[in-house]
N, C-alpha and C positions, 0 to 999 in steps of 0.2 A: 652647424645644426646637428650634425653628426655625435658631436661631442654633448650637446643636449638633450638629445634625445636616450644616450646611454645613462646619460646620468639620471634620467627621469627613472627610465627602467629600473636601474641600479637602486634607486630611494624606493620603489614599488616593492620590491621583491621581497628582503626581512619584515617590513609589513602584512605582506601579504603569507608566508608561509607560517610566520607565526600565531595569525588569526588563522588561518586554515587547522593546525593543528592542535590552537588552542577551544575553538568549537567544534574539529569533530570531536578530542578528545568529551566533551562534556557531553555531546547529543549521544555519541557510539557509547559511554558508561551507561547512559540513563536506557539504549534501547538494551544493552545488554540485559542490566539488572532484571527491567521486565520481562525477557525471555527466560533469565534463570531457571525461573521454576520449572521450565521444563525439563530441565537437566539434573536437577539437584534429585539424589538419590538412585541416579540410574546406574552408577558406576562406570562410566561411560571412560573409554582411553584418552591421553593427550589428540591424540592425532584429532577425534571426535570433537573436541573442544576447541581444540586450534582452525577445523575449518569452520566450526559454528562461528566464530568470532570473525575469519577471513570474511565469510559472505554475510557479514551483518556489516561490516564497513563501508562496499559499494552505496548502500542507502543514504547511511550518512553522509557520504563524502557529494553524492548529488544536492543534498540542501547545503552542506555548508562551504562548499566552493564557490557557489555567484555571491554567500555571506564575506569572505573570507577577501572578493574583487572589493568588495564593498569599505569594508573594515579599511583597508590599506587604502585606498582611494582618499578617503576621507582623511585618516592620519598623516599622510604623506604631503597631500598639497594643504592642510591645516598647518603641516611643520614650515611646510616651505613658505606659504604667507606669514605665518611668523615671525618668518625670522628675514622677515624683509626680501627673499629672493625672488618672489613674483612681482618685486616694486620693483628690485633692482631689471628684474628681463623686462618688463613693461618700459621702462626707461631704456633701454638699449634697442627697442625698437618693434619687441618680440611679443606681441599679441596673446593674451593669456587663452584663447581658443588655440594658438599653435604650440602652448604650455600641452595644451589637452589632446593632442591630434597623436602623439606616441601612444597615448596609454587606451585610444579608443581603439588603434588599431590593435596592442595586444588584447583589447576583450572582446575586440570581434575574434580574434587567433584563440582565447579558452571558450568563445560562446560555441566555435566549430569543434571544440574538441569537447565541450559537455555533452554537446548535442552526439557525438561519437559515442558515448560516453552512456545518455540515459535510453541511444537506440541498440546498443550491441551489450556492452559489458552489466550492465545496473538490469535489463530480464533476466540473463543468463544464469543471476548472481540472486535473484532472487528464486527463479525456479529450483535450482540448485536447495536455496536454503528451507524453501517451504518442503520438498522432498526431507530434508534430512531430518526437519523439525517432527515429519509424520512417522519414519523410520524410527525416530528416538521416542514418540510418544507409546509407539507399538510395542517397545521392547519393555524387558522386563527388569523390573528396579534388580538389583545384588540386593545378595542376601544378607543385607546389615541387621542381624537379626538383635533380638533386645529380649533380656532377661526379663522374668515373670510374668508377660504379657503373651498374648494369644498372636502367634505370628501369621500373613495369611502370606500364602506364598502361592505366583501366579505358575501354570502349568499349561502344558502343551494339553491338558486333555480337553474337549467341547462342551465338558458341561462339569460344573462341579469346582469347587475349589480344594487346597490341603492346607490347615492349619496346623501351627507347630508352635510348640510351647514346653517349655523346660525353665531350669531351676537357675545353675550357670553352664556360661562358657569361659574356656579356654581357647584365647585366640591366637595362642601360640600351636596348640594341637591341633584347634578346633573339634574338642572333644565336648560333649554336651551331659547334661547330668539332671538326672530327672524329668526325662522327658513324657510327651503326648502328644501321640499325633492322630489329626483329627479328617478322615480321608474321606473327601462328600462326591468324590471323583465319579462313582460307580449310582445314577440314580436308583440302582434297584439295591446296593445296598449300602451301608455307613458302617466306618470299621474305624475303631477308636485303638490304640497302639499303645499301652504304657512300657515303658524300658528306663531300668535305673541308671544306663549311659548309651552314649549313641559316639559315635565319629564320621566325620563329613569330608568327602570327597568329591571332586568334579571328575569330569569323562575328558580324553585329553584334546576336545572342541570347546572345553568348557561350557555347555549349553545342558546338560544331564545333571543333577546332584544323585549320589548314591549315600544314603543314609544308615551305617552298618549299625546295630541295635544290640545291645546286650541284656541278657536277665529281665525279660518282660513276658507280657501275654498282650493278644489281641482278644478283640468283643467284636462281634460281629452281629449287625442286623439283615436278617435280608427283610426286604419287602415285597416279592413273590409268594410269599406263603406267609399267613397268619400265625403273630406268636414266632416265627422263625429267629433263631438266636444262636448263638457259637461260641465257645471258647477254646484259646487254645496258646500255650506255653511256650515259649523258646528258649532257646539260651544265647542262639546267636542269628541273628537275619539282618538280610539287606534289602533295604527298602527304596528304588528306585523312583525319581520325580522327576519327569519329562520336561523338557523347556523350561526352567528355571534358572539357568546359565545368566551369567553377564553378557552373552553376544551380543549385540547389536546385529539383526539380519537386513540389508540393505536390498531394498523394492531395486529390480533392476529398469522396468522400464520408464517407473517413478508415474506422477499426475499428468495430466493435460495443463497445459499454461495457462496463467488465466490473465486478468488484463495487463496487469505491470509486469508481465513475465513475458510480453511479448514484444518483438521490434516493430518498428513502423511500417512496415513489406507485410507481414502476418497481421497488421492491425488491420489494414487499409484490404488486403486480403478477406479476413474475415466481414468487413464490414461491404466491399462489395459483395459477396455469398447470401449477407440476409437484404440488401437490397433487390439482391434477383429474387427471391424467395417471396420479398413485399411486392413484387409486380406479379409474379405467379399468381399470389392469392389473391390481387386486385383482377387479373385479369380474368383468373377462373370466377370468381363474386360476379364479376359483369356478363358475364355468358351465362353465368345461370341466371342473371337478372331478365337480361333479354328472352330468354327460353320460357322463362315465365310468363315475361308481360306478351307475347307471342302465344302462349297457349293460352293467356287469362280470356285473350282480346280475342282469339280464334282467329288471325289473320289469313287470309288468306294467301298460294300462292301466287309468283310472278302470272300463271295461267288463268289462277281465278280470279284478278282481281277486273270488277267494276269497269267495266268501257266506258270513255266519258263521247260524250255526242261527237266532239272535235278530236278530229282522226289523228292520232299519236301520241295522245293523253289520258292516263288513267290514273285512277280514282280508286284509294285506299281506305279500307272503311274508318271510320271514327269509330270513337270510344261510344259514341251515343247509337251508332248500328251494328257494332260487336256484339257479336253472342257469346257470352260467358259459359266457359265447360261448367259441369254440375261438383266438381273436387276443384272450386276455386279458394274455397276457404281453407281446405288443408294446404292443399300447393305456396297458398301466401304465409302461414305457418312456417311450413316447410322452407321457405325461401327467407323469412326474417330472421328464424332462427340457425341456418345458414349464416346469414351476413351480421349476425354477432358474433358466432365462433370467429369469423373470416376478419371482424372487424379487432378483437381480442387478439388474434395474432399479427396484425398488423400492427399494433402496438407493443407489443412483447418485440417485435425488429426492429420498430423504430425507438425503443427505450436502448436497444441492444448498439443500434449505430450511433445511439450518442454515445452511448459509455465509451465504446471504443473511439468514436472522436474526440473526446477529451483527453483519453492517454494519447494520443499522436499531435492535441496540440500543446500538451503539457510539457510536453519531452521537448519540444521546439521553443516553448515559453521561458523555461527555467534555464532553456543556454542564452536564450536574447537577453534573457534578466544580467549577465555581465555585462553588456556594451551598455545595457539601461542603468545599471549601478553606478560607472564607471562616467555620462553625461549627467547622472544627479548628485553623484557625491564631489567629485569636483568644483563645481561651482558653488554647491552647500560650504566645504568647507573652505573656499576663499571667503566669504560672505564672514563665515562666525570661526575664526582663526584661530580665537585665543583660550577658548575653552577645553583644550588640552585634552588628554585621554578621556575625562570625564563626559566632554562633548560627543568625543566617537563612539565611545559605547550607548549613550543615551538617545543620540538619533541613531544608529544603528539598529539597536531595539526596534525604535521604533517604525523604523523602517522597515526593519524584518516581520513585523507582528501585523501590520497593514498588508504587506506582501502578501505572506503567508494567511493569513486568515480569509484576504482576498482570493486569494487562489485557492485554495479549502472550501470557501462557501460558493465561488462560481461552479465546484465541481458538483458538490451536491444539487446546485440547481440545475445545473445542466441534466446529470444525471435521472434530475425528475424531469425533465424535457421541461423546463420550466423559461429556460433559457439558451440559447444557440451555445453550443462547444468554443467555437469561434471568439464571440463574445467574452464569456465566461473564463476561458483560459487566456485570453491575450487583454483582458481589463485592465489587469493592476499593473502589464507593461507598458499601455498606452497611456496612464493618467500619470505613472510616474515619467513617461519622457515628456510629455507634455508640461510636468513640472519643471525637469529639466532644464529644456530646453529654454522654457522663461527665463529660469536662471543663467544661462546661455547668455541669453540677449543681453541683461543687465549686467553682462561681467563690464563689459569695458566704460561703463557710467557707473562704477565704485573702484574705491580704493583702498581696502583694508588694511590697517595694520597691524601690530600687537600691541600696540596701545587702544585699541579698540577691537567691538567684533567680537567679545565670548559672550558668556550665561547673560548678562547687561542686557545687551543687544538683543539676545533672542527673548528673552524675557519682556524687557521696555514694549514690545506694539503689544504684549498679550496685557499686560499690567493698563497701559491706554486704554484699551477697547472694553476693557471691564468696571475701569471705573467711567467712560463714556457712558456704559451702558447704566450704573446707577444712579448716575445726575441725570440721566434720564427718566428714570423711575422717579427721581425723589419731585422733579417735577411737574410730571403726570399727577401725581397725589398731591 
């Protein structure tokens, strides 16, 4: 059994590491691409780009690791019924559940390590990259600047921008020619710069440009005094522009986490915090409710209340021999509009403790979705054996897009409180073992081989039931 059980593993494995790398590679292209934009034109260094790409892979590698149990799953025991070796072990005595018993227990061994996996490494890795995306959004592009057009160039100063504009450059010198520069930096006044060459240098932080100027005049307006205006000639000046560098200045203490950015200790944390918070404001609601109907009712106290004839029972007044304070109508004001604030934030923590029980059953769902890949694709692909690559990728799909969109839309609805966390994140694992599992039971009452069991097969009951369905219509009519 020993020897069966290697050899199961063994046929798993190039299956599986090829699908693995074959869809992260195409999900981590496609999330890359759409982050581009944020990087494109910042001038940003290797190092900058190589961790942006580091911590965009932990994501990926969460969805397409229980894909990648799956892909191999299905390819491996499709090849193996194929090519007749699940007839031949069925014949030698060997139970096609005990075909399935090595490969269940390696996906419970990856569902414990995803689950490692989307509570420690996959927040860390996103806190990380949402920090760096903010750090890189803040900084300021290089100065790729572009002949005859009006350049605007961002600066350290708080109000005001500098525009620059010339004729060419030399990007061997970086000498510029025919310039203007257009300075809105100063709101009391605007000082416009012409100079027949300029040369451009950084400060050695590279974050400062110093723009040396030659053969021009400045124009000056101020705006303090009416009519105010200036000129004046140079032959040679430097013109200094604050924060304009290529740095990249990195936040040291970076954001607060936010829900995928946190492990299942800090979830479960956080969400006892606004549980205590929803019994406070229940509890304070109900004491001011009491204090009310208590002052509305004028009850009396323990001393004043009503002797009843029979010695050691007294008598509370009613609503119908209560005397009402004369600020009853404000006080019930007062108190309704109380218990809607009260009731508004009760809602705003219990919207808050679902969100956060959906990432803690999420992270738990997407590691059990291996041992669930692993009891559905199995028995699928004994069933329809001969359908080759074309089959795996096809139910694969579709398996994935059921999954996935199942778990996509439970999370929205949960998130509207529309539906329990619970529910919502463990749906698409229960219906698929339950699929399963049927397929389970039905292993040992078929026998597939590769003369049957591909597209035919799966096709043939849909082809039935559809034309069932129109001899049925044709005679209704």
């Amino acid at each position: 059994m020993r020897i069966l059980t290697r050899y199961l593993i063994r046929a798993h494995v190039g299956p599986f590491f090829f699908a693995l790398a074959a869809v992260t590679g195409l999900l981590f292209l496609n999330a890359v691409i759409q982050r581009m934009s944020n990087l494109v034109g910042k001038g940003l260094p290797w190092t900058v780009i190589g961790e942006f790409m580091l911590l965009s892979l932990p994501h990926t590698i969460a969805l397409t690791l229980p894909m990648a149990v799956l892909v191999a799953t299905l390819y491996t025991f499709s090849e193996l019924t194929a090519s007749n070796e699940i007839t031949a072990m069925a014949a030698g005595g060997i139970r096609p559940l005990r075909v399935m018993a090595p490969m269940l227990v390696v996906g419970a061994i990856l569902a414990g390590v995803m689950l490692y996996f989307n509570d420690q490494l996959l927040p860390y890795s996103n806190h990380r990259l949402r920090n760096l995306l903010i750090d890189v959004s803040t900084k300021s592009p290089t100065l790729d600047l572009r002949e005859h057009i009006v350049n605007r160039l961002e600066t350290a100063a708080p109000t005001g921008q500098v525009y620059l504009e010339f004729r060419e450059i030399d990007r061997a010198t970086n000498e510029l020619t025919d310039v203007v520069i257009y300075d809105l930096t100063d709101p009391l006044s605007y000082r416009t710069t012409y100079a027949k060459r300029a040369t451009m240098m950084f400060n050695r932080d590279r974050t400062d440009l110093y723009l040396t100027l030659y053969e021009g005049v400045v124009y000056e307006i101020t705006g303090n005094r009416e009519g105010g205006f200036s000129k004046s000639r140079f032959d040679k000046e430097i013109q200094p522009l604050r924060g304009v560098g290529n740095v990249m200045q990195r936040q040291a203490g970076g954001l607060a986490r936010g829900d995928r950015e946190m492990t299942i200790r800090q979830l479960r944390a956080e969400s006892d915090e606004h549980v205590a918070d929803t019994e406070r404001v229940k509890s304070s609601n109900h004491r001011r409710s009491i204090a009310a109907i208590e002052s509305a009712l004028a009850l009396p106290t323990a001393g004043d209340a009503e002797a009843d004839p029979e010695p050691g029972i007294t008598r509370m007044p009613t609503l119908r021999t209560a005397g009402f304070t004369a600020d009853t109508d404000d006080m019930t004001r007062g108190v309704a509009q109380n218990a809607r604030q009260n009731l508004s934030q009760i809602r705003a923590h219990e919207r808050r403790i679902d969100v956060l029980s959906v990432e803690v059953h999420k992270k738990w769902a997407i590691a059990v979705a291996c041992i669930v890949f692993v009891l559905l694709g199995a028995p699928l692909a004994m069933r329809f054996p001969r359908g080759g690559a074309g089959m795996v990728i096809a139910v694969s799909i579709a398996i994935f897009t059921i999954y996935w969109a199942g778990l996509i839309g439970g999370e929205h609805l949960a998130d509207d409180n529309m539906v329990s966390p619970l529910v919502a994140m463990w749906a698409p694992d229960i219906l698929f073992t339950i699929f399963g599992v049927g397929l389970v039971m039905r292993m040992g009452r078929q026998a597939a081989t590769s003369r049957g069991s591909g597209w035919e097969d799966l096709v043939a009951p849909l082809a039935r039931a559809a034309k069932g369905l129109m001899a049925g219509k044709k005679a209704a009519a």
